[in-house]
N, C-alpha and C positions, 0 to 999 in steps of 0.2 A: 722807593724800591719795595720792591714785593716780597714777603717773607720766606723760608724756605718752606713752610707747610703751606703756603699758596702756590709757588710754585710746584710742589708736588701734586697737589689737586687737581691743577691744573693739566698736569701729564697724568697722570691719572684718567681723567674724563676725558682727552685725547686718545688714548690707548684705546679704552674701553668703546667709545664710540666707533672708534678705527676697528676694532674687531664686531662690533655689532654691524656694522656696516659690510664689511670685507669679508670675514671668516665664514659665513653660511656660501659664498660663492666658492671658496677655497675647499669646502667640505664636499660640498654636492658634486664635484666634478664636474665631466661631458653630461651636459642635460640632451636628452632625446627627446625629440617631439612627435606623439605618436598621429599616425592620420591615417580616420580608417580608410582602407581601399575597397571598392566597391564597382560592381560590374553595373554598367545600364543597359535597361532589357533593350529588346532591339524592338520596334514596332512590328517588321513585318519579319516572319523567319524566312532565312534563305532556306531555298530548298535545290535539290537535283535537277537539273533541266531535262535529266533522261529516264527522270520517274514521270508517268502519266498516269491521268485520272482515270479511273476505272469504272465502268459507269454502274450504275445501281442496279442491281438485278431486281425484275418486277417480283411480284409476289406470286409462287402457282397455284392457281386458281385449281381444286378439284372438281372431276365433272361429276354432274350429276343429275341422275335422269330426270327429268322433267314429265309428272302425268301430262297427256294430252287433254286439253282444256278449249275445247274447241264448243260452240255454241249453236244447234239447229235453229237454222229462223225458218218461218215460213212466209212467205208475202200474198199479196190480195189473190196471186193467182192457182195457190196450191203449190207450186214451186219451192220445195226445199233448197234452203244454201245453205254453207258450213263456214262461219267465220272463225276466226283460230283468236281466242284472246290472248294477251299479252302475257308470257309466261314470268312467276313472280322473277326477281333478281336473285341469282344465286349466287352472285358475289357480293349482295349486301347479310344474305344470312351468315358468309364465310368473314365477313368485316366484324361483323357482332360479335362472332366467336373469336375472336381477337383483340376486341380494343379492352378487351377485362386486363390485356396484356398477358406476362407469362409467371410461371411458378416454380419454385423449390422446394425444395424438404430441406432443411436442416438438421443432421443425425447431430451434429456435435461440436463442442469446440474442445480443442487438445493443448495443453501444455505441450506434452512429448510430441514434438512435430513428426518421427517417424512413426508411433502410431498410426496418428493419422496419415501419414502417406501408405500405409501397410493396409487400414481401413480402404483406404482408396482403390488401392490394386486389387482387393479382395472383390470390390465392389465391380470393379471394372470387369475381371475377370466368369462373375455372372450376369453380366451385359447390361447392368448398368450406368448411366453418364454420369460418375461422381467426377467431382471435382475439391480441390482446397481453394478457398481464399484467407485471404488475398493472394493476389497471383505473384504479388512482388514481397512475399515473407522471408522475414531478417532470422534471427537466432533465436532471439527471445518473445518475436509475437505468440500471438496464441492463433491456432490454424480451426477453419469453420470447415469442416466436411460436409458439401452439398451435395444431394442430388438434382439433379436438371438442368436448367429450365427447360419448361415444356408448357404449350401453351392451354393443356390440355389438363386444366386443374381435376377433372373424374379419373383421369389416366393417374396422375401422381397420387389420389386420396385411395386409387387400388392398392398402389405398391406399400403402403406406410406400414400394412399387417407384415407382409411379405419383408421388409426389410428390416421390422421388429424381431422377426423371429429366427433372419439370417445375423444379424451383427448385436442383436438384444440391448439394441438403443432405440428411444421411442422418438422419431422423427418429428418437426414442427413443420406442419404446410406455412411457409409464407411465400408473397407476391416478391416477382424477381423486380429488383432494379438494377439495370446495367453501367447506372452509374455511380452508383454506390458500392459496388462489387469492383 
């Protein structure tokens, strides 16, 4: 027979394993299992069947007068003729002036977002094209008061005096990107 200190030992390390066992399940309660939920993009997006494409407007070409460039020959028999040469391309000169792309001024960026909206209307209101970006600004961005784009980088480096001396911010010419703005 077994003693009564071995028997107690022995209920002892029964108890105790029965609670190392058992007791963390009884503590922890309803366990929850978390799983994240998440949407999957769609490949193609649906769209409106009764919106239509609209088609690209060409670019307007402006006109411009062309010298006459025509060329007197004479031939063996004293007979003047007048061939007209090919007048240059004047929508490659209007291409050049374009592919430098377009430009902005920069007056500023503002903490206080009604300044700069107040800048703006000021601007607008002496026929100015200002604008704020970003066009989708929360509370706490900070707002870029531009002028332009225009493709006409001598046009905008006129206004920079003219708009230093109305708003007494010194403007920065840079190159527009549309899709960074």
């Amino acid at each position: 027979m077994a003693s009564k200190l071995q028997k107690r030992l022995v209920g002892t390390l029964v108890l105790v394993s029965m609670g190392v066992i058992f007791l963390p399940d009884v503590l922890d309660g309803k366990k929850e299992h978390y799983q994240e939920s998440y949407e999957s993009i769609p490949l193609r997006d649906d769209f409106d069947a009764s919106v239509t494409e609209t088609p690209i407007a060409e670019p307007q070409v402006a006109d411009v007068a062309v010298p006459d460039t025509s060329v007197k020959t004479t031939d063996e028999e004293g007979s003047v003729s007048h061939q007209r040469e090919t007048p240059p391309d004047s929508t490659a000169s209007e291409s050049i002036a374009t592919a430098d792309g377009a430009w902005m001024i920069r007056l500023g960026t503002f903490r206080n977002q009604e300044n700069a909206r107040r800048l703006v209307s000021q601007l607008r209101e002496k026929g100015y094209q200002a604008h704020i970006l970003p066009r989708d600004l929360k509370p706490d961005d900070l707002a870029k008061v531009v002028v332009g784009p225009n493709v006409s980088k001598n046009t905008l480096e006129s206004q920079l005096a003219d708009l230093e001396s109305l708003t007494g911010l010194k403007g920065q010419l840079r190159k527009f990107d549309p899709l960074t703005q």
